[in-house]
N, C-alpha and C positions, 0 to 999 in steps of 0.2 A: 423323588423319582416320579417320571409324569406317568400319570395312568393308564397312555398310549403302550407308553413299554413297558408296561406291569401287564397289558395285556396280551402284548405279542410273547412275551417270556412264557406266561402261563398258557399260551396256544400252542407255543413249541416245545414246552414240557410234555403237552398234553399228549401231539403228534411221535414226539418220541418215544414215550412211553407205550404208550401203544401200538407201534412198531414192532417195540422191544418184547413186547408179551411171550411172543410166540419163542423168540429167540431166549427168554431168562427161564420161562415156564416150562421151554422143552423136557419128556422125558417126566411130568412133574403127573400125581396123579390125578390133579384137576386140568380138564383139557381147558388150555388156552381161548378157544375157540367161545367159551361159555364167557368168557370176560369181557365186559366195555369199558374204559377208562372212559369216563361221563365229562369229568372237567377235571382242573388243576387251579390251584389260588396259590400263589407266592405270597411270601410276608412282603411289606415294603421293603425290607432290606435284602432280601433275596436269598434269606441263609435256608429257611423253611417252607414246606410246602407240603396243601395238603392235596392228597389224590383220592377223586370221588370215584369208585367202580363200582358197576351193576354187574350181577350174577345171574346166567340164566340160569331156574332151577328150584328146587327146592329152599326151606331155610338152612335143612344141615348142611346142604351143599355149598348155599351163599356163608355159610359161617368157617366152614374148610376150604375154601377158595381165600376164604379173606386172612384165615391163617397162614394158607401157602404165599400169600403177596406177603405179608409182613413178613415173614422169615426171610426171603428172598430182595427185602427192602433194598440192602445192601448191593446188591448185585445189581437193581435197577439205576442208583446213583452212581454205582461205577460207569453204568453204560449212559448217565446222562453225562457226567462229566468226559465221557471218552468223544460225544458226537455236540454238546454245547458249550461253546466258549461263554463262559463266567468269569469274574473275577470268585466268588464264590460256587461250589455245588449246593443246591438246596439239600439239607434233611427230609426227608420224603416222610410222610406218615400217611399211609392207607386208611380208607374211611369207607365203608360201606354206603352205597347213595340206593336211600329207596322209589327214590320219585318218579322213575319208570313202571314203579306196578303202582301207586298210589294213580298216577296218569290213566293206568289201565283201568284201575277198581272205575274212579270218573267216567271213562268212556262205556263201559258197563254199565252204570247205572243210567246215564242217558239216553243210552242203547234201549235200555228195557220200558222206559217213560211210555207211555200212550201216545200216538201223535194227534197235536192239536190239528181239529175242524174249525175253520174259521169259514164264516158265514157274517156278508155287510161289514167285515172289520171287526166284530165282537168275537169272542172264544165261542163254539158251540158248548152249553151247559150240559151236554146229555156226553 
């Protein structure tokens, strides 16, 4: 399979799912609203797939969100097989993605640096 269409499948896995949030999570006691599907990876063969979501929020909240997606696994692959034509549905497996606050710790710490006085092109040393 060329990696052009391994990538538009895993863009419009992405798009749907995330669509769907609101629509599977309705009613659910983690609001919707707190979730970002981050990215999607299909296997080559297209049977599996894995979904990277970030939780706004605390840990125990990101850890009871990410329980309410996997219970709810099911219901999400009903609704991809309902709106994408596959020859197969992917198995979806839920992944927690932390790279949006490790981004933020980064921007944090560069935030907090002293900023450089340059003088003639050299660093000032004071």
């Amino acid at each position: 399979m060329s990696v052009d269409r391994l990538e538009r499948v895993n863009s419009l896995l992405k798009r749907v799912i995330a669509e769907g949030m609101f629509q599977v999570m309705q009613g659910d006691s983690v609001s919707p609203g707190l979730i970002t599907v981050t990215g999607v990876k299909c296997g080559k063969d297209l049977r599996d797939a894995t979904v990277n979501v970030s939780v706004f929020g605390d840990d125990a909240l990101k850890e009871k969100a990410l329980q309410h997606i996997r219970r709810r696994a099911r219901e999400f692959q009903a609704l991809v097989n309902r709106q994408v034509r596959l020859k197969f549905t992917p198995r979806l497996t839920f992944k927690l993605d932390l790279s949006l606050e490790k981004g933020d710790e980064v921007l944090a710490l560069l935030g907090s640096l002293p900023p450089i006085k340059e003088t003639d092109g050299q660093p000032d040393p004071t």
